[in-house]
C-alpha positions in Angstrom: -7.3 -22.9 11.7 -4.4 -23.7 9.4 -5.5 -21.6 6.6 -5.6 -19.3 8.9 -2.5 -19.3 10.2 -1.1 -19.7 6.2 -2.7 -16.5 5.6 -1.5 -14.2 9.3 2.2 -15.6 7.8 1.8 -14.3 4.5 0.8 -11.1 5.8 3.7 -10.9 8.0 5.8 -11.9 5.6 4.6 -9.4 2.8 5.1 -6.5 5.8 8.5 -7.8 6.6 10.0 -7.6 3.0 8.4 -3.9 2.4 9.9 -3.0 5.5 13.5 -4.5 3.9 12.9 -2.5 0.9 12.3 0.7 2.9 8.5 1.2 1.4 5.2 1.2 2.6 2.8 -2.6 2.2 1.1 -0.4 -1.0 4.2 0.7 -2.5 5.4 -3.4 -2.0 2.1 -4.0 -4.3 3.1 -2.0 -6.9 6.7 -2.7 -6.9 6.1 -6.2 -6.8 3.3 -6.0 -9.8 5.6 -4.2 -11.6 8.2 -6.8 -11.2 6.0 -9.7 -12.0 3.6 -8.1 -15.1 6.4 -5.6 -16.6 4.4 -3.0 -16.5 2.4 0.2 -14.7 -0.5 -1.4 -12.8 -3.7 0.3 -13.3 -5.4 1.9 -9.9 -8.2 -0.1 -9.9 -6.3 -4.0 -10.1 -4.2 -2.5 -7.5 -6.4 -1.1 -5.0 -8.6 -4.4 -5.6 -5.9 -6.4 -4.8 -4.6 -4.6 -1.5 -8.0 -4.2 -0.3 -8.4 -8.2 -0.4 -5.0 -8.7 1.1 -6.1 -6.2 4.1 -9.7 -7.2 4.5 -9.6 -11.5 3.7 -5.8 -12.2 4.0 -5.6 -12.8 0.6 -2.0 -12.3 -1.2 -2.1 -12.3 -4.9 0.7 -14.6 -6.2 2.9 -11.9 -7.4 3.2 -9.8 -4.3 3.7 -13.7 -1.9 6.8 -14.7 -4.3 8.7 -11.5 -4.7 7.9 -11.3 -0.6 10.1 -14.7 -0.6 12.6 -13.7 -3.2 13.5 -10.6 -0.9 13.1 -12.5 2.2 15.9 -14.7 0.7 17.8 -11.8 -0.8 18.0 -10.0 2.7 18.4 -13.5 4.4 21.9 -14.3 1.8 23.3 -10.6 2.7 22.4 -9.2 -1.1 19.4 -7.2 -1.1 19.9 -4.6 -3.4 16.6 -2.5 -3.4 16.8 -1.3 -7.3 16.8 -5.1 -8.2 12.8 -5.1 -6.8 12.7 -1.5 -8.6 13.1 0.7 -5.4 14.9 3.7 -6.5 15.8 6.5 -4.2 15.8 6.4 -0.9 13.7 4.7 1.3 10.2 5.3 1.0 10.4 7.2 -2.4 7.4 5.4 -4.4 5.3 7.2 -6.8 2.3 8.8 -4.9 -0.3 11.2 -5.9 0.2 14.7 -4.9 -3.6 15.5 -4.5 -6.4 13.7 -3.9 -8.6 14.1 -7.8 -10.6 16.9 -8.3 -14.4 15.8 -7.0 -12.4 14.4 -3.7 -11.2 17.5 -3.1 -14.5 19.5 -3.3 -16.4 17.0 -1.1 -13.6 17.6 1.2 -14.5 21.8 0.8 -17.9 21.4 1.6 -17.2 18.8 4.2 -15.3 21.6 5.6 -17.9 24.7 5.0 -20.9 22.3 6.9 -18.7 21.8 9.6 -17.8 25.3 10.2 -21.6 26.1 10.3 -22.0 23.6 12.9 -19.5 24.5 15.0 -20.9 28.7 14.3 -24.2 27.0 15.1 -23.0 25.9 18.6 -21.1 28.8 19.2 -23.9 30.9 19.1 -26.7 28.4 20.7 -28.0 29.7 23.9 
């Protein structure tokens, strides 16, 4: 149960200090391997590394500490969001604009085969 416990307060805490810094908990994962590696993460690491933190509660060591060095930035008063690489207003991360090219066509004929079920229905007597 204490593992447990460890790992319910390092999720809190990892949602607490993206919520200081104004940016969502996968913004806070790039931000914070950014700040540890010096450098772009790649997709992959990064989704690998969120999805274990969601699913098993498992916080890679780079996103825990710079969760604790904002935590004790905002609890001494000095939290200066550029210092943890948050530029711009709150919230303003890099995102992709679209979803890549074979997820948008799966979402097209997603759309055309539900359209011909609904048509279907419509005209079922």
């Amino acid at each position: 149960m204490r593992a447990k416990q460890k790992r319910e307060q390092e999720q809190y805490d990892l949602a607490a200090a993206a919520d200081a810094l104004g940016v969502s908990e996968v913004d806070f994962f790039r931000l914070a391997y950014r700040w540890w590696h010096a450098r772009e993460p790649d997709e992959q690491t990064l989704d690998r590394a969120y999805m274990d933190h969601i699913k098993f509660g498992v916080t890679p060591d780079w996103a825990r500490h710079m969760a604790r060095e904002v935590a004790a930035a905002a609890a001494a008063g000095r939290l200066d969001r550029t210092t943890f690489g948050a530029t711009g207003p709150p919230g303003n991360v890099y995102r992709p604009r679209h979803p890549p090219r074979p997820a948008r066509l799966l979402l097209w004929i997603v759309y055309a085969l539900l359209f011909v079920f609904f048509l279907m229905m419509a005209t079922r007597r």
